[in-house]
N, C-alpha and C positions, 0 to 999 in steps of 0.2 A: 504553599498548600500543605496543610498537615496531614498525617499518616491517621487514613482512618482504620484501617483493619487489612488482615491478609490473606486471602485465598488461596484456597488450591488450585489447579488448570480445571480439576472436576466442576469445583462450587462455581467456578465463573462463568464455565459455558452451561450449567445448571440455569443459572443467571439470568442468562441473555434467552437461551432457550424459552422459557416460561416466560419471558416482559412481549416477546415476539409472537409467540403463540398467542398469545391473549388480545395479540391485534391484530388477528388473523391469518397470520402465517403460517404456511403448512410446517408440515414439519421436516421434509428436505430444506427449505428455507430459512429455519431455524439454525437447522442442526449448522449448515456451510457457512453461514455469518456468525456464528459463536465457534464455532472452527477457530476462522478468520482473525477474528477479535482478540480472541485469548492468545493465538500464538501469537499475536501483535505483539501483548502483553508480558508474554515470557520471553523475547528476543530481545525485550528492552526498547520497543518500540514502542513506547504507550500513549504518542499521539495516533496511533493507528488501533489502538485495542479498544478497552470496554469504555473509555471516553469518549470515544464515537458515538457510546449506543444511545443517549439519550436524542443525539442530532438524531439518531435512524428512527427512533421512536416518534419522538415528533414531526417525521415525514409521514410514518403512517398514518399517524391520525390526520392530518393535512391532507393526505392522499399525495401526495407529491410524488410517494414511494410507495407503490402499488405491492399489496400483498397477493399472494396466488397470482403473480404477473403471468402471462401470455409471452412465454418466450418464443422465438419462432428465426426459424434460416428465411431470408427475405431471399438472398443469391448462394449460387453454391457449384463448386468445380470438384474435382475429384478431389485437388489439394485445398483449395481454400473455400471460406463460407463467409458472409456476414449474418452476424445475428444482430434481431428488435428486440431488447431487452423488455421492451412490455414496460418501462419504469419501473422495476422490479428492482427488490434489495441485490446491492454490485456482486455483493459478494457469492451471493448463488450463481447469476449469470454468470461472472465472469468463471468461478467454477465451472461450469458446465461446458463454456467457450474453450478452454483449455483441456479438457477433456475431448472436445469433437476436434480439436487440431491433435493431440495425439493420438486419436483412432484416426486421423488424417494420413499422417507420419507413419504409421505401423504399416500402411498399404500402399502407401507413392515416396516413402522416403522424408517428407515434411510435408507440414499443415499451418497453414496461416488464419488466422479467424481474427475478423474484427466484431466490435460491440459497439451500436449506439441505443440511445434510450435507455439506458441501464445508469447506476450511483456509484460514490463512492465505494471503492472496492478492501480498502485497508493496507497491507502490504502486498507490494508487486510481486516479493521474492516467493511468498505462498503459493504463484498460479505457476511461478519458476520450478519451483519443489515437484509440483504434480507431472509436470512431466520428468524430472528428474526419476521419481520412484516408479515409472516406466522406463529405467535406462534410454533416456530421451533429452536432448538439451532445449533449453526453457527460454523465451525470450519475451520478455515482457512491459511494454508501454501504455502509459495513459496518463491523460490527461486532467487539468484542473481549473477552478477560477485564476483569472489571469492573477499574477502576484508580482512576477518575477522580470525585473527592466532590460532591455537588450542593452549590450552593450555598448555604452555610449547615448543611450538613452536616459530618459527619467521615468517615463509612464509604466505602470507594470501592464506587460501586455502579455506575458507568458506564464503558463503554469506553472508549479514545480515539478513536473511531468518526469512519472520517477522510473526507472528503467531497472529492468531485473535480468541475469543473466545466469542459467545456471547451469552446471556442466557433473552431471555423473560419473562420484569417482568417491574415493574411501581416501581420504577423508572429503565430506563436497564442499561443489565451491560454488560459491553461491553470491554473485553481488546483486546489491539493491540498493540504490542510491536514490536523490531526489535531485532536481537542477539548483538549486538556491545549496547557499553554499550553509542556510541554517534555516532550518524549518520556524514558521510562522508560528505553529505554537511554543516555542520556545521564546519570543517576542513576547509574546501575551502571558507566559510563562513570566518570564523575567521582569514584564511590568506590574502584575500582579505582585511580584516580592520586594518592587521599589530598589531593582538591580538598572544595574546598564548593560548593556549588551558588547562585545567586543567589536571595534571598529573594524568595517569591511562585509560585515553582516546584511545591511541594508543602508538605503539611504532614504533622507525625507525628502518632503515635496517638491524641493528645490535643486534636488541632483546631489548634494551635498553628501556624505559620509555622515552617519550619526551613529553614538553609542546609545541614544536615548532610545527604546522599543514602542512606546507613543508615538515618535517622530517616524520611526521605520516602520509602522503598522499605519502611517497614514503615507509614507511614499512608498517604496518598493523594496520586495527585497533583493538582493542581487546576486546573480548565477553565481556560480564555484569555478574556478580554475577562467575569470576574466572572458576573454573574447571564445574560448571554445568550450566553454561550458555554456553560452549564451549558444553561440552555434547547434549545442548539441540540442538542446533546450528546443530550438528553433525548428529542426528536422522531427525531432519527436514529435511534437507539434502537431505537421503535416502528417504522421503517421496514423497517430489515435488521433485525427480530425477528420479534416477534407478526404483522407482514403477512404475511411467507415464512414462516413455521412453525419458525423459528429460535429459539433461546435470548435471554433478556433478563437486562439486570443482571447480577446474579449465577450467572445460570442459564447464561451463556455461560463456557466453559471450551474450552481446547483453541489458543489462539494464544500463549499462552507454554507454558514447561516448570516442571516437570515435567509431561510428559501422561500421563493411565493409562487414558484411554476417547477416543471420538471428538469432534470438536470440534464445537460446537453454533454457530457464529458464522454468522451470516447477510450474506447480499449484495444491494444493490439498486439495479438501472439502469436508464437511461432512456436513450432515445436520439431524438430530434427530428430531424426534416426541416424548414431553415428553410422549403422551398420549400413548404411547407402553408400557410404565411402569408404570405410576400413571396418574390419572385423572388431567385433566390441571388446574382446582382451585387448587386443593392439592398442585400441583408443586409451582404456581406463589405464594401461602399464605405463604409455608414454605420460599421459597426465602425470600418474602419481611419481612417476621419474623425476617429473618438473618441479611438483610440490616441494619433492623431499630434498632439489637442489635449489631452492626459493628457499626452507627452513634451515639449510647447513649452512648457508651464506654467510658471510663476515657480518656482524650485527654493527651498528653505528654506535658511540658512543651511552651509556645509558639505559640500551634495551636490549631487554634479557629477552624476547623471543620476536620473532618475525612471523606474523599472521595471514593467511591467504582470506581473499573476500568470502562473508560469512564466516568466519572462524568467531569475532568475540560476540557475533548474536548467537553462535552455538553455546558458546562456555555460557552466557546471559538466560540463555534456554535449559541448559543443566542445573546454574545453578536455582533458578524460580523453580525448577520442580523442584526441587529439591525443599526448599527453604518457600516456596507461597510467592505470591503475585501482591505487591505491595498496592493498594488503590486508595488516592489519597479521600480526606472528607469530603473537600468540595462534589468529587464525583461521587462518592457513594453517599452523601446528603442530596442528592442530585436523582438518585436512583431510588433512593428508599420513598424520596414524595412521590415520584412517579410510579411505583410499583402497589404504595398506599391508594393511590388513585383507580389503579387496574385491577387490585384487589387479591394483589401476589406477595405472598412472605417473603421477600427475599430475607430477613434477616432468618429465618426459620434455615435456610437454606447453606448459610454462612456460617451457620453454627456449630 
C-alpha cells in the first residue's frame, strides 16, 4: 500500500470526529473513538487506528453499531458491575467501563467491570492507560472473531483476545499483546503485496505450516509461545465471554467484516489501587528499582538497549507527533469516498 499523506494526531481525530458526528454520534462518542483510533495510530498500531474507521462507519449506517447507544449497569456490587453496551461504538463503552472500575477501585481497593453488546474496541493498552493516569494498575481483555487454532488443533476457534496490563511508574509500563503470535492484518497485509509470510505464523486448512497468507487466512492463525499462549488465549476466552454474558469461540462475531447482525465480543477490566496493599511511594520506588535493574543488565550480543513492555510504542508515540501519522492511499481513498458521500471535507481538514 502506498503512502498517501501524513497527519498530525490533531487532523486525524478532526477526522474521525466529523465522519462520526454526521452519522449520529454524539459527541462524547466521537470524541473517545477518535481518542482511541489515533493513539492506535501513533504507537504504531495502525491495524487498530483510523483503518478501522471505515469498518465503524459502515456499522453505523448498517445500524449494527448503534449511535447515541443506551449504555446501562444491568448488575452491580460495590467492587464490580456488568455493563449492556446498548451496541454502541467499543470504544466509548469500553471507556466508560474503565472509568466505573476506577471509581470502583478508589472506594474498595479494586473494581472489575465487564461489557457485553458493545464492538470492537481498538487497543487494549488505552483502557490500561486510563487507569494508570489515576495511579491505578490496568487490566484489560476482550475478545474477538474466533481466528486463532488451539493447540494441536486445526479449526480457529479462538480470538486473538489481547490482554493489556499496566502498571504506574515513571517511566510506565505498559504491556498489550494479542494471542496469535501475528495479527491477521498483517496476512492480508502481506497478501495484498504478493509477500509470504514467515513460517510459524499460521497455518492452512489442513494443519500444515504455510508461508503463503491466502493459505493462512483460510486456515488459522496460530497462538504465540505454542501450547501456553493457546492456554492463555483459552482462559481469556472464558473471561471476556461466558463471565460478562458475551459470545465464546465461535459464538463471537462482529469484530471483523463482513457484519450482518450485532457483535457479540465481550470486555473485561480491572482496575487496582496499589495503596490497598503498600503506600503508593513504596510501590512506584520498588517498580522503578526494577526497571532501572532490567535496563543496567548485561545486554546479549547486538543490542544496544533492553526495553520494558510499552517502551518502543512510547518512542513510536514520540516519534508520530513529532514527524505526522503516515496513512497509506488505499485507507485514505477509502475515506475520502466515504466522507464525499456524508458530505464532509476531509481533505479541507488535512490541509
Amino acid at each position: 500500500m502506498g503512502l498517501g499523506l501524513i497527519l498530525t494526531f490533531e487532523q486525524e481525530k478532526t477526522i474521525i470526529r466529523a465522519l462520526l458526528r454526521k452519522l449520529g454520534a454524539s459527541e462524547k462518542e466521537a470524541d473517545a473513538t477518535a481518542e482511541v483510533l489515533a493513539e492506535g495510530d501513533l504507537r504504531g498500531l495502525g491495524s487498530h487506528g483510523i483503518l478501522r474507521l471505515p469498518y465503524i462507519l459502515r456499522g453505523l449506517k448498517r445500524g449494527t453499531i448503534a449511535a447515541r447507544a443506551k449504555v446501562k449497569i444491568v448488575r452491580e456490587t460495590h467492587a464490580t458491575a456488568l455493563i449492556d453496551g446498548g451496541h454502541g461504538l467499543g470504544h466509548y463503552v469500553a471507556t466508560r467501563a474503565m472509568g466505573l472500575a476506577v471509581e470502583k477501585a478508589k472506594k474498595q481497593g479494586i473494581g472489575a467491570v465487564g461489557v457485553f453488546n458493545s464492538n470492537h474496541f481498538g487497543i487494549a493498552g488505552y483502557y490500561a492507560e486510563l487507569a494508570m493516569r489515576e495511579n491505578m494498575i490496568g487490566v484489560v481483555t476482550t475478545t474477538t472473531d474466533a481466528l486463532v487454532h488451539p493447540w494441536g488443533g486445526v479449526e480457529p476457534l479462538l480470538g486473538t483476545n489481547a490482554l493489556a496490563v499496566g502498571i504506574p511508574s515513571e517511566p510506565p509500563v505498559l504491556l498489550d499483546m494479542a494471542m496469535s503470535v501475528a495479527a491477521r492484518g498483517k496476512l492480508v497485509d502481506a497478501m495484498k503485496r504478493g509477500e509470504r509470510i514467515p513460517e510459524g505464523w499460521a497455518i492452512d486448512s489442513e494443519g500444515k505450516p504455510t508461508t503463503d497468507p491466502a493459505e493462512g487466512l483460510r486456515g488459522a492463525l496460530s497462538p504465540f509461545g505454542g501450547a501456553k499462549g493457546y492456554a492463555l488465549a483459552f482462559v481469556l476466552e472464558l473471561l471476556a465471554g461466558p463471565l460478562v454474558r458475551a459470545g465464546v469461540g465461535r459464538g463471537v462475531k462482529g469484530t471483523l467484516e463482513p457484519v450482518e447482525d450485532f457483535c457479540t465480543k465481550g470486555d473485561f477490566m480491572i482496575a487496582v489501587d496499589p495503596t490497598a496493599f503498600v503506600p503508593l511511594e513504596e510501590f512506584e520506588s520498588r517498580v522503578q528499582e526494577f526497571i532501572a535493574e532490567i535496563k543496567k543488565s548485561k545486554k546479549a550480543p547486538g543490542v544496544s538497549e533492553i526495553m520494558i513492555p510499552g517502551e518502543p510504542e512510547l518512542k513510536a508515540r514520540e516519534r508520530a507527533l513529532r514527524d505526522g501519522i503516515e496513512i497509506s492511499e488505499e485507507v485514505w481513498g477509502e475515506l475520502r469516498q466515504i466522507a464525499q458521500e456524508l458530505g464532509v471535507d476531509i481533505e479541507k481538514i488535512a490541509a
